[in-house]
C-alpha positions as CSV (number, residue, x, y, z in Angstrom):
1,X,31.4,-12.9,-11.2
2,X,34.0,-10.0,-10.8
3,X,35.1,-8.7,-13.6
4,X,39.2,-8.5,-14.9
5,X,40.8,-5.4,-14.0
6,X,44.5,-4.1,-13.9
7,X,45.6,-1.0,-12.8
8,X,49.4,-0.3,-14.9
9,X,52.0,2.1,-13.7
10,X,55.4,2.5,-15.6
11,X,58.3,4.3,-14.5
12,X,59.0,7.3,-17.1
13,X,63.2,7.1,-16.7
14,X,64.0,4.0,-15.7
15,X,62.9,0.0,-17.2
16,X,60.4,-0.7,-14.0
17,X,57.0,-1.1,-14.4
18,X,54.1,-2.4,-11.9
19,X,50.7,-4.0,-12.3
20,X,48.2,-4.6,-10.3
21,X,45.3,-7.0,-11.6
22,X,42.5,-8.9,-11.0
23,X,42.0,-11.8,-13.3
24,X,39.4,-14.3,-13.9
25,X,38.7,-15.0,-17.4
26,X,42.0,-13.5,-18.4
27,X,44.3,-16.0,-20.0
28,X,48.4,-15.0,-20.9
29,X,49.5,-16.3,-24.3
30,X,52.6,-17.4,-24.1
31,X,55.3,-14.9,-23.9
32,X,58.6,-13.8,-22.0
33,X,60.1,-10.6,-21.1
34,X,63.2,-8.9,-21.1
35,X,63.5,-7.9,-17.8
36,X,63.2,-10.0,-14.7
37,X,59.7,-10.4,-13.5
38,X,58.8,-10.8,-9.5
39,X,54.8,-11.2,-8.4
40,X,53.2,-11.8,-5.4
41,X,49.9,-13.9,-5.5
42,X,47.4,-11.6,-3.3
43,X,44.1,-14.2,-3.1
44,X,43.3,-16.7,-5.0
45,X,45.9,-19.0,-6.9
46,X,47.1,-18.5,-10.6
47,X,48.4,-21.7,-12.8
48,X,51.2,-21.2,-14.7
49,X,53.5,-23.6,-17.2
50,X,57.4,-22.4,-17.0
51,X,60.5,-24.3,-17.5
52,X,59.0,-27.2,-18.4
53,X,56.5,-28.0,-15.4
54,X,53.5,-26.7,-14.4
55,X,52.8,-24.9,-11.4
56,X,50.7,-22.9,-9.1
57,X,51.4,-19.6,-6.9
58,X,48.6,-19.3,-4.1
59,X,47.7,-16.0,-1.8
60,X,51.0,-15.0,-0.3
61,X,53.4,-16.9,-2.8
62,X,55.7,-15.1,-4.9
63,X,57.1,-15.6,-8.4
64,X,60.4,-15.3,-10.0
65,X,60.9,-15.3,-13.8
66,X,64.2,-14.6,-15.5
67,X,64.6,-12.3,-18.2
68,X,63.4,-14.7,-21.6
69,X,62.1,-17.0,-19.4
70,X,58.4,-18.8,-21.4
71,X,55.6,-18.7,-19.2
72,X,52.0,-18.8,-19.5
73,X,49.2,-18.2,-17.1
74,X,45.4,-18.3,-16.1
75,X,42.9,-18.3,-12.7
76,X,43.4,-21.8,-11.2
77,X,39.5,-21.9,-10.4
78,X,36.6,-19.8,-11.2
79,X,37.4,-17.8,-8.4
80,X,40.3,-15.8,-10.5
81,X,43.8,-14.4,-8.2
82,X,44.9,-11.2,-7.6
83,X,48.6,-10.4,-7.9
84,X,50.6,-7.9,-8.3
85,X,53.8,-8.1,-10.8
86,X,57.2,-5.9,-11.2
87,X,59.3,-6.0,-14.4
88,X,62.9,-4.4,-13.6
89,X,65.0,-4.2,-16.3
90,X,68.6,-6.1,-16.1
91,X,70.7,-3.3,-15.8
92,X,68.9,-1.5,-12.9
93,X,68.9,-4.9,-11.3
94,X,72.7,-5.3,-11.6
95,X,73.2,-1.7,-10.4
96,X,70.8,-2.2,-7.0
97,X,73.2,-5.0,-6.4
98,X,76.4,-3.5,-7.1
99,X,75.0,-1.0,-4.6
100,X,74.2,-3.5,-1.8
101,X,77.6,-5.4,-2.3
102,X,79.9,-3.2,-3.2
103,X,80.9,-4.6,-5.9
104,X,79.9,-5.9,-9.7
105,X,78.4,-9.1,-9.9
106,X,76.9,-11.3,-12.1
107,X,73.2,-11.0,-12.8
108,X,70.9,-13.7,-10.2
109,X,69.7,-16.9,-11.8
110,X,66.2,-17.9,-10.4
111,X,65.5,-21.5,-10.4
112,X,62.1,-22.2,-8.5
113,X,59.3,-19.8,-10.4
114,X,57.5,-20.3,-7.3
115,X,58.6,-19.2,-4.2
116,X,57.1,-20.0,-0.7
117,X,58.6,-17.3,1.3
118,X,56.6,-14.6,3.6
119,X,59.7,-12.3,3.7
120,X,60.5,-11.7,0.1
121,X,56.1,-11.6,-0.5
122,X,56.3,-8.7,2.2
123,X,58.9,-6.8,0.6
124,X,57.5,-7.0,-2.8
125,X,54.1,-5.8,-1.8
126,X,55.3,-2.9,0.4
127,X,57.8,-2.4,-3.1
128,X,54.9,-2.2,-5.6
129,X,52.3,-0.2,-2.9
130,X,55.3,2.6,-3.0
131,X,55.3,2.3,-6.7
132,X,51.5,2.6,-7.6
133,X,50.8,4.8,-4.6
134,X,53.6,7.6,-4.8
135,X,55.8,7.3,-2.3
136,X,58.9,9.6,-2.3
137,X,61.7,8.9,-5.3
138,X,64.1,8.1,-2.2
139,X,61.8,6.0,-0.6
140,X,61.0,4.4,-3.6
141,X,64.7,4.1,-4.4
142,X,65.6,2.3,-0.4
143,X,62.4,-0.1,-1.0
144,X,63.8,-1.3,-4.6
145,X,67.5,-1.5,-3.8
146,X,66.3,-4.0,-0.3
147,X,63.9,-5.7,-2.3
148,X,66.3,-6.7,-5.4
149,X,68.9,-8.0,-2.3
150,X,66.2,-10.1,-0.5
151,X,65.3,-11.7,-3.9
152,X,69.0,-12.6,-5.0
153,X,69.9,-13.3,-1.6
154,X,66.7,-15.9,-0.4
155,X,65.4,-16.8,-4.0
156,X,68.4,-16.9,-6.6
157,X,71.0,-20.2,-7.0
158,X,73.6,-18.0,-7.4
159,X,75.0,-14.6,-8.9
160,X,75.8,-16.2,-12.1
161,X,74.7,-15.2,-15.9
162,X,71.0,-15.7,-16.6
163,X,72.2,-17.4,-19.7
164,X,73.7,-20.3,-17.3
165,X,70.3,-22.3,-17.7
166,X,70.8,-22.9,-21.7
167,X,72.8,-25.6,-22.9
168,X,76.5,-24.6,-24.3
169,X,76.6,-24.0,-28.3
170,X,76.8,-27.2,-30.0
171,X,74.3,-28.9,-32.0
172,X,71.0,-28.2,-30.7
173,X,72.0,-25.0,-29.0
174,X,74.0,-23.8,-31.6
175,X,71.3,-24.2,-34.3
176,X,68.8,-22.1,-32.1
177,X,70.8,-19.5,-31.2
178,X,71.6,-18.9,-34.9
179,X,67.8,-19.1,-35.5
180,X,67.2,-16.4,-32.8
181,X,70.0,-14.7,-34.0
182,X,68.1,-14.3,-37.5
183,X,65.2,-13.4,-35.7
184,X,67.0,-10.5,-33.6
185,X,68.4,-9.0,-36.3
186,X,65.0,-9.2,-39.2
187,X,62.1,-9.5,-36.4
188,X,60.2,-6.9,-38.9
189,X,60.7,-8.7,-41.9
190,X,58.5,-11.6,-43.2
191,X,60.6,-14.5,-42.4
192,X,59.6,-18.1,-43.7
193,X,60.8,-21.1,-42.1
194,X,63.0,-21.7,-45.1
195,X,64.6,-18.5,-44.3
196,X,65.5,-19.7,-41.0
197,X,66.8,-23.0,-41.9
198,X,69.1,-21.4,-45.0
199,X,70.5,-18.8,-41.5
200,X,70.5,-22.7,-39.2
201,X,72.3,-24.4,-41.9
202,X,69.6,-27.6,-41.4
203,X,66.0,-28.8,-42.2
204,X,62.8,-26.6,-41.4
205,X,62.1,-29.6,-39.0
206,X,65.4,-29.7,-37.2
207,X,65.1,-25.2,-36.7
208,X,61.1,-25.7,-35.0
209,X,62.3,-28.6,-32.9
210,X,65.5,-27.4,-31.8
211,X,64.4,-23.6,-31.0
212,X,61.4,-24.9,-29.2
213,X,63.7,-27.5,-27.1
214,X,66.3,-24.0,-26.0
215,X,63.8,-21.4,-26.1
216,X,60.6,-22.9,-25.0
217,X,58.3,-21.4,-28.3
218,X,57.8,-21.8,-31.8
219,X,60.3,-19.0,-34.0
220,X,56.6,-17.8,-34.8
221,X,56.2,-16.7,-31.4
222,X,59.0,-15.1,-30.5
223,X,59.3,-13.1,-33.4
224,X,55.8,-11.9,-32.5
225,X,57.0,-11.6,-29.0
226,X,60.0,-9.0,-30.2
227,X,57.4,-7.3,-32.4
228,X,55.6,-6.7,-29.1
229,X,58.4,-5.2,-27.4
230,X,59.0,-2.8,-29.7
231,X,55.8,-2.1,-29.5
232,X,56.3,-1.0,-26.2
233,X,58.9,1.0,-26.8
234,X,57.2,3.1,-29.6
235,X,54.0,3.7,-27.5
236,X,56.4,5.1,-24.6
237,X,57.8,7.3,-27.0
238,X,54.5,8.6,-27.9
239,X,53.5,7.5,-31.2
240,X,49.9,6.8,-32.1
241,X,48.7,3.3,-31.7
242,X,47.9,2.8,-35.9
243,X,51.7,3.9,-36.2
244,X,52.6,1.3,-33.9
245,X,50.7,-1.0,-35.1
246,X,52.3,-0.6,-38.4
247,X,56.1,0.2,-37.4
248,X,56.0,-2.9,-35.5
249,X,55.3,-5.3,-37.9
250,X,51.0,-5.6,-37.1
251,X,48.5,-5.8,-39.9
252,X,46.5,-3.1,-37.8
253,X,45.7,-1.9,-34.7
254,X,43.2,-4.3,-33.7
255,X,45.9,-6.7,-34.4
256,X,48.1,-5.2,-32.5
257,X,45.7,-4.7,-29.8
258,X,44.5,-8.6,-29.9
259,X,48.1,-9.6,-29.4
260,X,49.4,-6.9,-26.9
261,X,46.5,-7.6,-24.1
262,X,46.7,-11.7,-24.3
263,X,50.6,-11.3,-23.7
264,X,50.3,-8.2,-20.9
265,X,47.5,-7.9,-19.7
266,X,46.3,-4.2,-20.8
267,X,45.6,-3.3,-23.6
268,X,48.3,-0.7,-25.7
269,X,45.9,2.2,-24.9
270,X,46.3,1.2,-21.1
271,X,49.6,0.9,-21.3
272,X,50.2,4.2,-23.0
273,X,48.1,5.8,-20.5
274,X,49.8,4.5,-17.5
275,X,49.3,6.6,-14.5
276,X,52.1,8.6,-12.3
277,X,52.4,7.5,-9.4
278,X,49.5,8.4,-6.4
279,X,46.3,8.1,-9.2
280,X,46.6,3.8,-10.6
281,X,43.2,4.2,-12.4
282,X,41.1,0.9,-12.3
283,X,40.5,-0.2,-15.8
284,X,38.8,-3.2,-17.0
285,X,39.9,-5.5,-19.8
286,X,37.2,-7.7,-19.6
287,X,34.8,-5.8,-22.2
């Protein structure tokens, strides 16, 4: 059986990263990201749960997620996929399409995760090949900006907010978002769930069920999920991974590391090691 294997490249100016992965055993905890996140399925097929259904992008399908959108994911047979992904931070989607427009807009709002469509799977590919094998920064630059149009243009509902898909504040909604509003602000400190229903105004019972319904995880989970992005962020910046690991909010950094490669895919040494573009090393997860 082939082994898992990613190769992880990550721009060092700009929120855009690119993965390239083989995975078989491989299974994705949970998790969302703050940046839009586009893959094309190379071979095979990969399962995935998001928004509430399950579904399944085969070789030459292409997947959209929002920013905070829950997903999952895993090889839909023994066989494992191969894909490759893109995370592109909000703003430097909103800018490519101010550029191709001429004007501001609103951010796209991606409906379907899975999208059928040979044109946006080409551009992605020949996107994320320029990426991982160092193509010029203009080239580079031409490849995202028509890539980030194709995908609003053929796979969005609309230029709208990417907040257009939650219910209005009121009841339900309005007790979540001051639960993740708690969350934002102390994602560091040890919360309990009484701490979150004194910030709700309600039961422990009514903050689970209602954050779950609106955000699609347990408060558990997305506090680990922010402790994870900051994460990120410090090993970009350069720190080691035990001070990480403990500025984060991570017992150690086995924790850490546990956690980090069932959300991502890599582990945090992987990540921090990312490789310019023009020399993606191949690195196996699988041991």
């Amino acid at each position: 059986m082939t082994h898992d294997w990613s190769r992880y490249w990550r721009s060092p100016d700009r929120p855009l990263e690119a993965m390239h992965a083989h995975f078989v055993r491989h299974v994705y905890h949970r998790h969302s990201h703050d940046t839009y996140s586009f893959g094309v399925t190379e071979d095979g097929a990969q399962a995935f749960k998001c928004r509430g259904s399950a579904h399944t992008s085969a070789a030459g399908m292409v997947m959209a997620f929002n920013p905070d959108d829950p997903h999952d994911g895993h090889a839909a047979d023994q066989l494992g996929f191969t894909y490759r992904i893109l995370h592109i931070g909000t703003e430097l989607v909103a800018d490519a399409l101010e550029d191709t427009t001429g004007r501001r807009t609103g951010l796209p709002l991606f409906v379907e995760p899975v999208l059928d469509d040979p044109l946006l799977a080409r551009s992605l590919h020949a996107l994320h090949l320029a990426l991982l094998g160092g193509a010029s920064a203009l080239r580079r630059d031409e490849l995202l900006r028509a890539t980030l149009a194709a995908m609003a243009r053929r796979g969005s509902r609309s230029f709208g907010s990417v907040d257009a898909r939650r219910p209005a504040p009121g009841g339900t909604a309005l007790i979540a978002e001051r639960v993740r509003s708690r969350l934002n602000d102390s994602h560091l400190d040890d919360l309990t769930a009484t701490d979150l229903a004194a910030a709700a105004g309600c039961s422990r019972f009514t903050v689970y069920r209602a954050f779950h319904a609106v955000y699609g995880m347990a408060p558990s989970d997305y506090q680990r999920q922010l402790r994870l992005r900051t994460a990120r962020r410090l090993i970009a910046e350069g720190l080691s991974l035990g001070e990480v690991a403990a500025q984060a909010g991570f017992a150690d950094q086995s924790h850490l590391t546990r956690w980090f490669t069932r959300t991502y895919g890599v582990t945090p040494g992987t990540y921090r090691e990312a490789a310019p573009p023009g020399t993606p090393p191949l690195l196996s997860i699988s041991e």
